[in-house]
N, CA, C and O atoms as a Tinker XYZ file with bonds, in Angstrom:
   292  protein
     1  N     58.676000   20.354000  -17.067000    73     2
     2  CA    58.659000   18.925000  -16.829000    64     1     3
     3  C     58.669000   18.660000  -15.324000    63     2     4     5
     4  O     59.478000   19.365000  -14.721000    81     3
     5  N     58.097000   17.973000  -14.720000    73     3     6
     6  CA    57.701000   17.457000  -13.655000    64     5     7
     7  C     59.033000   16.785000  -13.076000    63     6     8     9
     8  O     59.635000   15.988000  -13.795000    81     7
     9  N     59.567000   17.120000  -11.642000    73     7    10
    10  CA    60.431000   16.390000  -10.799000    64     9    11
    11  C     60.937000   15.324000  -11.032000    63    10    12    13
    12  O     62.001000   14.920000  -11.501000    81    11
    13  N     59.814000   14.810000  -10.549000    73    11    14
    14  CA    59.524000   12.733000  -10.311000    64    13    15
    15  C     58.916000   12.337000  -11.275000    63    14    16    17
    16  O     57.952000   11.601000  -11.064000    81    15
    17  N     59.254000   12.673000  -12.582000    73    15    18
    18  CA    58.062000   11.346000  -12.925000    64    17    19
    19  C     57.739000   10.078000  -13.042000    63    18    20    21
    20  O     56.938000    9.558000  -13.818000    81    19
    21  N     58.455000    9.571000  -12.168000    73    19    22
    22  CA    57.968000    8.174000  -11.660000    64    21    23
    23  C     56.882000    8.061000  -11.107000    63    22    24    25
    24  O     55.985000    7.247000  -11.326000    81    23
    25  N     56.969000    9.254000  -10.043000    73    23    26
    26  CA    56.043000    9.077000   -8.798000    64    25    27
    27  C     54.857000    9.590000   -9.767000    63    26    28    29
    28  O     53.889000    8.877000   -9.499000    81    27
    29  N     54.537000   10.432000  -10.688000    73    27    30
    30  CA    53.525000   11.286000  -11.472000    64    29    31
    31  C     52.869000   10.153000  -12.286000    63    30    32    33
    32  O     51.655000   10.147000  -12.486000    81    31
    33  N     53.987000    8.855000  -12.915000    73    31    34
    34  CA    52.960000    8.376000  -13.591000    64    33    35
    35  C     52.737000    6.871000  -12.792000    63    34    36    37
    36  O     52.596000    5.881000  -13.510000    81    35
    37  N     52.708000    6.717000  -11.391000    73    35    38
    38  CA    52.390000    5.252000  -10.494000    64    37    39
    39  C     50.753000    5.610000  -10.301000    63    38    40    41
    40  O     49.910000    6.483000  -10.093000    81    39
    41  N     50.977000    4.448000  -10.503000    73    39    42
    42  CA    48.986000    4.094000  -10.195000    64    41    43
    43  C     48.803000    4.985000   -8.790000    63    42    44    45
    44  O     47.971000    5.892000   -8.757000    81    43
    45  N     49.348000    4.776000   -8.035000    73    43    46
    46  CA    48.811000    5.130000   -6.748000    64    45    47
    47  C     49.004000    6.621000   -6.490000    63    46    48    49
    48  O     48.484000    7.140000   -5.503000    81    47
    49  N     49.539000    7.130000   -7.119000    73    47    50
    50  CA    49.419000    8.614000   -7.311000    64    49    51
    51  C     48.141000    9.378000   -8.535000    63    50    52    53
    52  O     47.588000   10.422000   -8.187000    81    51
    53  N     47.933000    8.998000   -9.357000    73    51    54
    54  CA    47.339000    8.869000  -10.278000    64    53    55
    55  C     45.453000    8.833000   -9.615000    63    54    56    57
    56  O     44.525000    9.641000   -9.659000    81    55
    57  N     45.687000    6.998000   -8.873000    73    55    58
    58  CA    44.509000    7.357000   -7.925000    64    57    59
    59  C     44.331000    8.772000   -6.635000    63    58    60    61
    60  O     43.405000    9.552000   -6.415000    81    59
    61  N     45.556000    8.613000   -6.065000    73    59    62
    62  CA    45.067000    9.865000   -5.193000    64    61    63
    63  C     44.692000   11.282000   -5.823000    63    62    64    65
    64  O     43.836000   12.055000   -5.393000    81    63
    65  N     45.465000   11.447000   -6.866000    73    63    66
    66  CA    45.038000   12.600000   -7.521000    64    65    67
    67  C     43.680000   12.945000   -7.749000    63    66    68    69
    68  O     43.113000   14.001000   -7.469000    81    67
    69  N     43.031000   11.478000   -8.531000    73    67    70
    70  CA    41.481000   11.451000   -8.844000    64    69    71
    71  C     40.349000   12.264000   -7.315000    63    70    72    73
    72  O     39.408000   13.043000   -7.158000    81    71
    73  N     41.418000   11.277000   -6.409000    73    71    74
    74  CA    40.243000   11.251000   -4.990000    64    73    75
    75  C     40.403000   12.947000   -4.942000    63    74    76    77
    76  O     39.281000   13.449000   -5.014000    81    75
    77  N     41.672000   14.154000   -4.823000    73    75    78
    78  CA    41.492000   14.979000   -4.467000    64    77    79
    79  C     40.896000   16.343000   -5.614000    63    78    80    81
    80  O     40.561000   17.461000   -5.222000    81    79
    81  N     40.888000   15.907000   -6.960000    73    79    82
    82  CA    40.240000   16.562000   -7.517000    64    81    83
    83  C     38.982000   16.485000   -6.944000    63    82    84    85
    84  O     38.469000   17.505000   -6.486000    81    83
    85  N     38.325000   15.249000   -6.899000    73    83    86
    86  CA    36.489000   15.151000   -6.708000    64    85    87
    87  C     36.368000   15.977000   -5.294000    63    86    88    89
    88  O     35.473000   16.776000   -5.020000    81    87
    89  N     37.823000   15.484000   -4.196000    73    87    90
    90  CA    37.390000   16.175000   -2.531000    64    89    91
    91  C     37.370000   17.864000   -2.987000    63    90    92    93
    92  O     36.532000   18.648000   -2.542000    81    91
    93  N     38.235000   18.171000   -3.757000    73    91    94
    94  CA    38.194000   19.969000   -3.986000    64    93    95
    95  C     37.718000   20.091000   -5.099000    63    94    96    97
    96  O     38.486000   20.506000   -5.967000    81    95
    97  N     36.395000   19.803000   -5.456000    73    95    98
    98  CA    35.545000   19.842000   -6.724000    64    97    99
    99  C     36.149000   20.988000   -7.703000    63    98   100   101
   100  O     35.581000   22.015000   -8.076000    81    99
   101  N     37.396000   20.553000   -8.002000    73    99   102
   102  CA    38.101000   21.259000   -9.208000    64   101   103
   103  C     38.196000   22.488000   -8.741000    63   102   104   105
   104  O     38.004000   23.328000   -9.621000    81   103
   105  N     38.433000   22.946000   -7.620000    73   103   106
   106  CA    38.823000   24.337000   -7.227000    64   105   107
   107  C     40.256000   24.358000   -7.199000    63   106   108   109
   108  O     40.895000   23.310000   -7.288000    81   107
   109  N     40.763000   25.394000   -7.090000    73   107   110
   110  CA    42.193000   25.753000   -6.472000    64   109   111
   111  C     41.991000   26.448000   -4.999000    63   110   112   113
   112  O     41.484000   27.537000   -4.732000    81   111
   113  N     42.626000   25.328000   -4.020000    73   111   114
   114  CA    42.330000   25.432000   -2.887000    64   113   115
   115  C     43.220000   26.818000   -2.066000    63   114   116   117
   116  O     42.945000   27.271000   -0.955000    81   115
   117  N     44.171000   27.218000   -2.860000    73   115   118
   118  CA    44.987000   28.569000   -2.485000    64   117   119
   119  C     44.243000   29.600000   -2.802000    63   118   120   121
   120  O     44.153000   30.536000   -2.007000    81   119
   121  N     43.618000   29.617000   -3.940000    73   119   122
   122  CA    42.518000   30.369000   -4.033000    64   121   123
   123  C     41.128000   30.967000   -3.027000    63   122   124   125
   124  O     40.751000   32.051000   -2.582000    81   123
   125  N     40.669000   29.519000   -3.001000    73   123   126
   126  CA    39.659000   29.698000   -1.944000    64   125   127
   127  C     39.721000   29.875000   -0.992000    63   126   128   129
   128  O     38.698000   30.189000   -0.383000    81   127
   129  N     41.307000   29.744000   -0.145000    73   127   130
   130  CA    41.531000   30.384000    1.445000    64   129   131
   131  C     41.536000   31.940000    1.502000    63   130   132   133
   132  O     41.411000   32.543000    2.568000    81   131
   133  N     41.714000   32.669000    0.081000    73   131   134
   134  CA    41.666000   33.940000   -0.254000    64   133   135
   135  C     40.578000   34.457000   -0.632000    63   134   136   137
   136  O     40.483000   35.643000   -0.948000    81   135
   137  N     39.358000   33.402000   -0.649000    73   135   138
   138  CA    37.944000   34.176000   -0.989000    64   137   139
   139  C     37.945000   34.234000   -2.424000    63   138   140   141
   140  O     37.543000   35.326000   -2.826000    81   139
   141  N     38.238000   33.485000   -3.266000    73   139   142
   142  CA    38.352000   33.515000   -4.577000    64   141   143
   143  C     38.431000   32.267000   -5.374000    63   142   144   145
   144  O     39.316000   31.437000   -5.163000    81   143
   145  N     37.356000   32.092000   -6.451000    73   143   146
   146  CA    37.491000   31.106000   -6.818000    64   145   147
   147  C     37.958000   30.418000   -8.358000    63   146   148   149
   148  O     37.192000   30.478000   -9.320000    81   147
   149  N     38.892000   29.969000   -8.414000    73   147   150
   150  CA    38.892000   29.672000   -9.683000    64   149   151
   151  C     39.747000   28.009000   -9.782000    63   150   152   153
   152  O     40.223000   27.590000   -8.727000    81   151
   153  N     39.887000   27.193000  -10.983000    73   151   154
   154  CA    39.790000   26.057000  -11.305000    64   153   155
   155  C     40.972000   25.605000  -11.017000    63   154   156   157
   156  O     41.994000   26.077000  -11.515000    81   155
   157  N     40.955000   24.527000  -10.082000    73   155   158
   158  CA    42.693000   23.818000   -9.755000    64   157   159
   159  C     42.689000   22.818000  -10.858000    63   158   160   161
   160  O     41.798000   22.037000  -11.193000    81   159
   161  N     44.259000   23.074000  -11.505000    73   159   162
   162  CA    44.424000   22.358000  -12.642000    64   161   163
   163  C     45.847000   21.531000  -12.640000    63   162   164   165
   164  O     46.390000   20.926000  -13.565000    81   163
   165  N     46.330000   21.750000  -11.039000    73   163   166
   166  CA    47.396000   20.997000  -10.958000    64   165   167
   167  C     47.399000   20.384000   -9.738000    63   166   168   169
   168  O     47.116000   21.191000   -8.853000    81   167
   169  N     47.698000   18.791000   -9.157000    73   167   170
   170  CA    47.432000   18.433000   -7.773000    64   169   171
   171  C     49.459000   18.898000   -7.202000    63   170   172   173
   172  O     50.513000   18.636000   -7.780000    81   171
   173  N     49.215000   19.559000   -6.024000    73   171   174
   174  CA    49.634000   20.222000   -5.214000    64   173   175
   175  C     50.346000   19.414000   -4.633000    63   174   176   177
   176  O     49.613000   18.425000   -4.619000    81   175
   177  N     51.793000   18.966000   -3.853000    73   175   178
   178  CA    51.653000   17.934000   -2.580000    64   177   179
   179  C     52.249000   19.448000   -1.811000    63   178   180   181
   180  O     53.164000   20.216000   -2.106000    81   179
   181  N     51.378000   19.426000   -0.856000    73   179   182
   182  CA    51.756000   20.039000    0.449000    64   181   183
   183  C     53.057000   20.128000    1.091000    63   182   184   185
   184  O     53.676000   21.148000    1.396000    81   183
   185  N     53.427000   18.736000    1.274000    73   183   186
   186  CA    54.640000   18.398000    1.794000    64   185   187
   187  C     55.853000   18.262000    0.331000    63   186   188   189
   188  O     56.155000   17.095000    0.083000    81   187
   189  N     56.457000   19.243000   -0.505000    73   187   190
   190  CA    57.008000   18.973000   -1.226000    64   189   191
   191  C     57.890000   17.696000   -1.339000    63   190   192   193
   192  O     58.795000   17.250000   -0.634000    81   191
   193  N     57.212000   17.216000   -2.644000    73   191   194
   194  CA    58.447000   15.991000   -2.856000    64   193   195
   195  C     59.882000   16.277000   -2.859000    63   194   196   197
   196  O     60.080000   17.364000   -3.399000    81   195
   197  N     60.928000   15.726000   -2.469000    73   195   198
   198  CA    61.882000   15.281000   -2.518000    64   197   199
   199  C     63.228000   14.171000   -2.607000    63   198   200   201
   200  O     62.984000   13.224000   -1.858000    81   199
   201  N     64.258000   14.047000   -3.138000    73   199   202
   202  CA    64.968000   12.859000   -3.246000    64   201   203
   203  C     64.465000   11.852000   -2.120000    63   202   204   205
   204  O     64.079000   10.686000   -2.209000    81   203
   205  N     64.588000   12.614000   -1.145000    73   203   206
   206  CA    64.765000   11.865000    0.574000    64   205   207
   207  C     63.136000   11.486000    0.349000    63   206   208   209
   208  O     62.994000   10.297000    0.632000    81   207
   209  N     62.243000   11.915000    0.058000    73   207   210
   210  CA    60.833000   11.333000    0.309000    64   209   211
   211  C     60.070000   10.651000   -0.187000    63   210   212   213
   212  O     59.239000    9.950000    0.390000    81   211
   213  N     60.382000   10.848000   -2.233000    73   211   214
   214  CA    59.846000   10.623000   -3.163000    64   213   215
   215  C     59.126000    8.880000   -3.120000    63   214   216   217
   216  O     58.407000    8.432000   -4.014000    81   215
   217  N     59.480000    8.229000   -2.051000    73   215   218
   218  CA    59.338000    7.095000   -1.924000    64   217   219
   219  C     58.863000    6.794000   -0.826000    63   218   220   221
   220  O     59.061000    5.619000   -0.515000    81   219
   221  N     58.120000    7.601000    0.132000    73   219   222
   222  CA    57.434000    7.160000    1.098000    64   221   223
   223  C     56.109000    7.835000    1.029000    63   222   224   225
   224  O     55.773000    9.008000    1.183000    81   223
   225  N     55.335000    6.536000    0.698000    73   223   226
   226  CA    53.729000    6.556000    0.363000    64   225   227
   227  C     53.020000    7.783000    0.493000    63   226   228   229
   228  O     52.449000    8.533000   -0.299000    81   227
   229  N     53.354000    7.762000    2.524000    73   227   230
   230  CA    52.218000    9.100000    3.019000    64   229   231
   231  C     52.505000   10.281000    2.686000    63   230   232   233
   232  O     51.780000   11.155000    3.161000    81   231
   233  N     53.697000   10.728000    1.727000    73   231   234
   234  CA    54.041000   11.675000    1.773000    64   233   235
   235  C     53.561000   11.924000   -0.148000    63   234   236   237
   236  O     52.800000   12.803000   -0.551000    81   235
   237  N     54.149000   11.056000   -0.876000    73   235   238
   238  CA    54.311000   10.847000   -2.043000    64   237   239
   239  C     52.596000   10.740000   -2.645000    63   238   240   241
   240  O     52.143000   11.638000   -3.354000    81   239
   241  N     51.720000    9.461000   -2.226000    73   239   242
   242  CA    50.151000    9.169000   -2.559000    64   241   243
   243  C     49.386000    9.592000   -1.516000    63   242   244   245
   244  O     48.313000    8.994000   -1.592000    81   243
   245  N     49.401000   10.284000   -0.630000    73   243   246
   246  CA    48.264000   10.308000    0.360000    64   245   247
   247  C     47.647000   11.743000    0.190000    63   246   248   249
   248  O     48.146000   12.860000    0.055000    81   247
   249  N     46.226000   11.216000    0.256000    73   247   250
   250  CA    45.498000   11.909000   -0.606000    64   249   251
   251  C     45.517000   13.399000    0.417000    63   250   252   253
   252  O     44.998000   14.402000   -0.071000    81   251
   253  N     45.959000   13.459000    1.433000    73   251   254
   254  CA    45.736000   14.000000    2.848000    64   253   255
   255  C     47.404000   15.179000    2.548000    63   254   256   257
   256  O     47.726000   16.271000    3.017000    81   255
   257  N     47.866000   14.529000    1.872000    73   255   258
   258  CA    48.999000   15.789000    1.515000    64   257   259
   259  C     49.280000   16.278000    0.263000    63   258   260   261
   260  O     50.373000   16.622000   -0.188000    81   259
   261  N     47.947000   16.279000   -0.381000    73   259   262
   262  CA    47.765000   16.612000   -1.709000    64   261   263
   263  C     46.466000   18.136000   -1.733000    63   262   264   265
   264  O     45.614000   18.120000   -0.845000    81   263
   265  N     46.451000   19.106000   -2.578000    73   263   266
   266  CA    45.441000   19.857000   -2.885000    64   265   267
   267  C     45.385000   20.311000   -4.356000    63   266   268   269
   268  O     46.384000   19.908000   -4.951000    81   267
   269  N     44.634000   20.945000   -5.058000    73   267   270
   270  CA    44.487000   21.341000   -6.213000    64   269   271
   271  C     44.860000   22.798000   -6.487000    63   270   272   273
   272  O     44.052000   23.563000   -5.961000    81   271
   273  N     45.633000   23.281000   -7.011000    73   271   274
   274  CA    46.391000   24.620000   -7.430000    64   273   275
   275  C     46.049000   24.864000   -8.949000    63   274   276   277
   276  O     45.789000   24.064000   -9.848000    81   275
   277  N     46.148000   26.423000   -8.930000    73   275   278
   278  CA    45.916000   26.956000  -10.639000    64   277   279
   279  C     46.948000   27.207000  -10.861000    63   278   280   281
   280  O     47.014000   27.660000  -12.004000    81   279
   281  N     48.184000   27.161000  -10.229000    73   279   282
   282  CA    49.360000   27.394000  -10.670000    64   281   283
   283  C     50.321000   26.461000   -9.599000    63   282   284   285
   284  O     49.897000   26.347000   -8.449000    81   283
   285  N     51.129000   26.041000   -9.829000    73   283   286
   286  CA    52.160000   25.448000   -8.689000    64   285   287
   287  C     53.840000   26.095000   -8.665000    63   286   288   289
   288  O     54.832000   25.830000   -9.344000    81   287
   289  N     53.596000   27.025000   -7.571000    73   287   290
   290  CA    55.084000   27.294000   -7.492000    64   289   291
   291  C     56.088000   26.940000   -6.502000    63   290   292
   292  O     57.261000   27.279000   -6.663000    81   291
């Protein structure tokens, strides 16, 4: 089960998600820095969410701290 799911089911996450599937045409972008390609099936935030953050936009919806992962650990 997912952290936040507040933040998982707000429109504005929901949209950024859309934008970064289409920007990493369904790849898993950890993958492809390794020369390897296979299907990102989970959006990523870079900057892990947290209590302290879960609520500030650029960190939480921006499409710019988001990527696509085949696994998220």
């Amino acid at each position: 089960m997912a952290r936040f799911p507040e933040v998982y089911k707000d429109k504005r996450y929901l949209a950024a998600r859309a934008i970064v599937q289409q920007r990493d045409r369904g790849l898993c972008q950890r993958c492809r820095r390794m020369g390897k390609i296979k299907p990102g099936r989970n959006c990523h935030h870079i900057i892990e969410l947290t209590e302290q953050n879960k609520t500030n936009p650029a960190i939480a919806f921006n499409p710019n701290n988001m990527e696509l992962a085949c696994a998220v650990s």
